[in-house]
C-alpha positions in Angstrom: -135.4 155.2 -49.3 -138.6 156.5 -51.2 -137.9 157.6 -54.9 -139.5 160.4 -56.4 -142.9 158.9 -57.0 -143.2 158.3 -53.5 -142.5 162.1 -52.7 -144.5 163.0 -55.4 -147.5 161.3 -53.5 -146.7 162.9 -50.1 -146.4 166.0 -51.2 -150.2 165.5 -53.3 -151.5 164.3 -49.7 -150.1 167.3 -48.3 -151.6 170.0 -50.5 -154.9 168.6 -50.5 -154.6 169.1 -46.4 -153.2 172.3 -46.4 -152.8 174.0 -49.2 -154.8 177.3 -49.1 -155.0 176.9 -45.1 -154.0 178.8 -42.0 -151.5 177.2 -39.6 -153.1 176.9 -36.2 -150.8 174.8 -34.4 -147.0 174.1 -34.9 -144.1 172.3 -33.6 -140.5 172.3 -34.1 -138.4 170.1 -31.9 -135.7 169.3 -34.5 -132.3 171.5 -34.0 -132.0 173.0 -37.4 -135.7 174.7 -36.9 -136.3 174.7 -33.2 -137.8 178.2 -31.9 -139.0 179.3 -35.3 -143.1 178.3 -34.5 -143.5 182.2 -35.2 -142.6 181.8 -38.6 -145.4 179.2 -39.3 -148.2 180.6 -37.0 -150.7 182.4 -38.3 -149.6 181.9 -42.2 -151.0 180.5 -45.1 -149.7 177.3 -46.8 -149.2 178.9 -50.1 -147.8 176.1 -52.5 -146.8 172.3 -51.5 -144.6 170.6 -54.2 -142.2 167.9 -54.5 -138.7 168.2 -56.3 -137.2 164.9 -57.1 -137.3 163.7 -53.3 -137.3 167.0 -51.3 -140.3 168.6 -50.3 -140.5 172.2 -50.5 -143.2 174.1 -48.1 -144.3 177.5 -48.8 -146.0 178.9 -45.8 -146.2 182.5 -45.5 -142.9 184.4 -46.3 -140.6 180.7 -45.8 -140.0 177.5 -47.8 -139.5 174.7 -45.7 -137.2 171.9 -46.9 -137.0 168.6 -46.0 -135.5 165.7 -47.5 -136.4 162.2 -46.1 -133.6 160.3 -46.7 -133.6 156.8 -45.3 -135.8 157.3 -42.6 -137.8 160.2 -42.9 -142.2 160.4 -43.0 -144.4 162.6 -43.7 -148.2 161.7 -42.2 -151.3 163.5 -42.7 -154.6 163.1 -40.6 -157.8 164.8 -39.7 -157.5 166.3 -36.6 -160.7 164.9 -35.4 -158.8 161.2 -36.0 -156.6 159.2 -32.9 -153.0 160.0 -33.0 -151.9 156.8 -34.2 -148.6 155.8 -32.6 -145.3 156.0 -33.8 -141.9 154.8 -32.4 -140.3 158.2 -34.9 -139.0 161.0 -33.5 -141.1 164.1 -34.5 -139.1 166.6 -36.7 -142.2 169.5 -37.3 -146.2 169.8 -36.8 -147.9 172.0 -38.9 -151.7 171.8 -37.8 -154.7 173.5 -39.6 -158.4 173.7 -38.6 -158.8 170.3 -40.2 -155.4 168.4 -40.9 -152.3 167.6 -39.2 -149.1 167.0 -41.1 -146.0 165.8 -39.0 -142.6 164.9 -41.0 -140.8 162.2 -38.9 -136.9 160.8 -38.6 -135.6 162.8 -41.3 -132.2 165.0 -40.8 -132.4 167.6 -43.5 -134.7 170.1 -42.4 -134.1 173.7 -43.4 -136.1 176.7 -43.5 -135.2 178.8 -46.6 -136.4 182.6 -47.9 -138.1 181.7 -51.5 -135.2 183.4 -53.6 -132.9 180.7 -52.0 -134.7 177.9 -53.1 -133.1 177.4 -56.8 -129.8 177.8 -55.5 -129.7 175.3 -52.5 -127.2 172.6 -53.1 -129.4 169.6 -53.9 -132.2 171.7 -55.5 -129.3 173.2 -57.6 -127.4 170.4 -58.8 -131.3 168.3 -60.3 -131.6 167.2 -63.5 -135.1 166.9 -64.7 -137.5 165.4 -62.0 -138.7 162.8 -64.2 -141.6 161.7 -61.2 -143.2 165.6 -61.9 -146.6 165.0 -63.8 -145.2 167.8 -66.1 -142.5 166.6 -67.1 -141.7 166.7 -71.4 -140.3 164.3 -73.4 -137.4 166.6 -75.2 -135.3 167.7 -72.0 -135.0 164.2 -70.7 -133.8 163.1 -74.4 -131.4 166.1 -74.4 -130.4 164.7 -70.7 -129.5 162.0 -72.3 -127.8 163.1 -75.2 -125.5 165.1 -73.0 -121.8 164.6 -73.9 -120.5 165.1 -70.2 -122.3 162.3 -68.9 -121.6 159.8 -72.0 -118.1 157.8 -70.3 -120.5 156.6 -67.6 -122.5 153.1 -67.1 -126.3 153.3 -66.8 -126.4 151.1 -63.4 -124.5 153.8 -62.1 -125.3 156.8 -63.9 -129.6 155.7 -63.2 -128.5 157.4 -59.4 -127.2 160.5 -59.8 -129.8 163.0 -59.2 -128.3 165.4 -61.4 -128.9 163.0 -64.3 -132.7 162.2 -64.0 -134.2 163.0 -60.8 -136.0 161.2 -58.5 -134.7 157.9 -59.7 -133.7 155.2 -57.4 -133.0 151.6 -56.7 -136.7 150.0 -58.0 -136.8 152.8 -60.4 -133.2 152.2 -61.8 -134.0 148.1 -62.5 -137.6 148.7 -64.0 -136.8 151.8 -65.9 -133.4 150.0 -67.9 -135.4 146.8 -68.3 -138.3 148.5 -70.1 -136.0 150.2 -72.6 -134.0 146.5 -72.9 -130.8 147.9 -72.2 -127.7 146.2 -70.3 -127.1 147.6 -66.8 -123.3 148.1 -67.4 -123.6 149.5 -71.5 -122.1 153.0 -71.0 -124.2 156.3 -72.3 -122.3 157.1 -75.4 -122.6 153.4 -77.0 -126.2 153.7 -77.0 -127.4 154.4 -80.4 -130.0 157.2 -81.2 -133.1 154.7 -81.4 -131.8 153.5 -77.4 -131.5 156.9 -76.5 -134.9 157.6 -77.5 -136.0 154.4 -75.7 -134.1 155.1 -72.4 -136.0 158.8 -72.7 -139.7 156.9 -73.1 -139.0 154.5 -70.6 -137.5 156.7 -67.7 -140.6 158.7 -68.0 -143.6 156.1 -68.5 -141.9 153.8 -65.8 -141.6 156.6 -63.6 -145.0 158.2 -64.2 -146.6 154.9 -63.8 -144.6 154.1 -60.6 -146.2 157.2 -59.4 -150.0 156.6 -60.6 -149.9 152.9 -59.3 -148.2 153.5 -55.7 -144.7 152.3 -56.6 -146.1 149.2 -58.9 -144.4 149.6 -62.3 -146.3 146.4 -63.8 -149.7 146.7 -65.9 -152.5 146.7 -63.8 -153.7 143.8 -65.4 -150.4 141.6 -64.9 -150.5 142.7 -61.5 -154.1 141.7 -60.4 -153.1 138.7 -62.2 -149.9 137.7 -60.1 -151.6 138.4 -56.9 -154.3 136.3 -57.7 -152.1 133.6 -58.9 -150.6 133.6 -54.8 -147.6 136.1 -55.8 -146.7 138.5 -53.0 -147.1 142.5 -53.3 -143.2 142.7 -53.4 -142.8 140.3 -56.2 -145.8 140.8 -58.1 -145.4 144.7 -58.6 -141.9 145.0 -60.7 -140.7 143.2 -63.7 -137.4 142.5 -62.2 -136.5 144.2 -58.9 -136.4 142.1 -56.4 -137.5 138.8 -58.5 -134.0 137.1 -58.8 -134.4 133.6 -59.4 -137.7 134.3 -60.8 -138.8 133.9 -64.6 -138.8 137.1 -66.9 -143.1 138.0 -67.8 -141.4 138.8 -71.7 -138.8 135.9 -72.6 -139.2 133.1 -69.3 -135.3 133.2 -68.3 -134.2 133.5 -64.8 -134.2 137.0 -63.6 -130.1 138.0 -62.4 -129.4 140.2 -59.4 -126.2 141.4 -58.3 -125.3 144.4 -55.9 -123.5 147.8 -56.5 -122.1 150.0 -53.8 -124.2 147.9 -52.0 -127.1 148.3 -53.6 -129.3 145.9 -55.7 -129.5 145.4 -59.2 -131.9 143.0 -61.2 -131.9 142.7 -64.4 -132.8 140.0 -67.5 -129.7 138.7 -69.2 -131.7 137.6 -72.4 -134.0 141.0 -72.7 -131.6 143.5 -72.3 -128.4 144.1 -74.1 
């Protein structure tokens, strides 16, 4: 599933096509939007932006919202280039002069009035979206220093959207290895010098996940690993996905386990 730097990046892609630009062309096939072309045609894309990992739409008087979920795509192309072929079910088409952006596979699709926006229930429920470019320092610490969420573990806590948004499974292993903290420590035993380096780490891990295209290495270690024969996939984290592998900082085994069926990797020396 892409994590918020990944949406983040689509929804950049998207706002350089169309932002500012009449919709010439639209399709909706999907169920949830089907017969509302005149609601697109004719209208300006006013604002494109990405919260956490839905994508909100402004075009003329609606918001559309989508969220990808496991299988969903956006794609943008110059009209003037081939329609490159998908097997993905189309969900909407929203053609300019110039561009062509198509979302495909996803199943949450909605089209919303702008007041309704704040108050749909994922929107709602988002703590800060950690992937935004905007984002401070001080309400991620104050996130963090939040007494309701304190009786939780990180690996679990790292997932819930209305924690820190945007964060998933890569996300979740890179960002509690940077701040060296065990995956199963609970909030409240962190101490106010973890806190803080939970707060730095979720945001510079993130942030760099989003600038590097989902590699949350140095640029320099990375270029390195790839040189040395090291695939994309274990070359670009510091421990997802590199179980067995040694740790860059202290040269013990990275660990992986699973969680709700989900994977965990973590470094049994560096973080405690």
């Amino acid at each position: 599933m892409p994590e918020g730097p990944e949406i983040h990046r689509a929804a950049n892609t998207i706002r350089r096509a169309l932002e500012g630009q009449i919709i010439t062309h639209v399709e909706c096939p999907y169920a949830t939007i089907r017969g509302q072309e005149h609601r697109f045609l004719g209208k300006e894309v006013l604002r494109v932006k990405a919260r956490s990992k839905a994508m909100l739409i402004h075009v003329g008087e609606d918001v559309l919202y989508s969220h990808n979920q496991l299988y969903g795509r956006w794609t943008v192309q110059k009209k003037t280039s081939k329609e490159r072929k998908t097997k993905r079910s189309l969900r909407i088409k929203l053609e300019t002069e110039t561009h062509v952006a198509c979302l495909w596979s996803a199943t949450d699709i909605e089209l919303l009035e702008p007041w309704e926006v704040e108050q749909h229930p994922y929107i709602a429920r988002l703590g800060p979206d950690i992937a935004d470019e905007e984002i401070e320092y001080k309400p991620v610490l104050e996130q963090i220093q939040n007494k309701k969420f304190g009786g939780r573990q990180l690996c679990h806590l790292l997932l819930d959207q209305s924690f820190l948004a945007g964060v998933g499974n890569y996300l979740r292993s890179e960002i509690l290895f940077n701040a060296g903290l065990q995956p199963s420590r609970k909030l409240n035993s962190l101490t106010a010098e973890e806190q803080a380096r939970l707060a730095e780490s979720a945001i510079s891990i993130t942030q760099l996940a989003y600038k590097q295209k989902g590699v949350t290495v140095d640029k320099e270690l990375y270029d390195l690993l790839r040189q040395q024969g090291m695939s994309r996939r274990q070359a670009r984290h510091h421990v997802f996905t590199r179980d067995g592998l040694n740790c860059h900082e202290c040269e013990g085994l990275i660990t992986h386990t699973r969680l709700s069926g989900r994977r965990l990797d973590y470094c049994r020396s560096c973080q405690v």
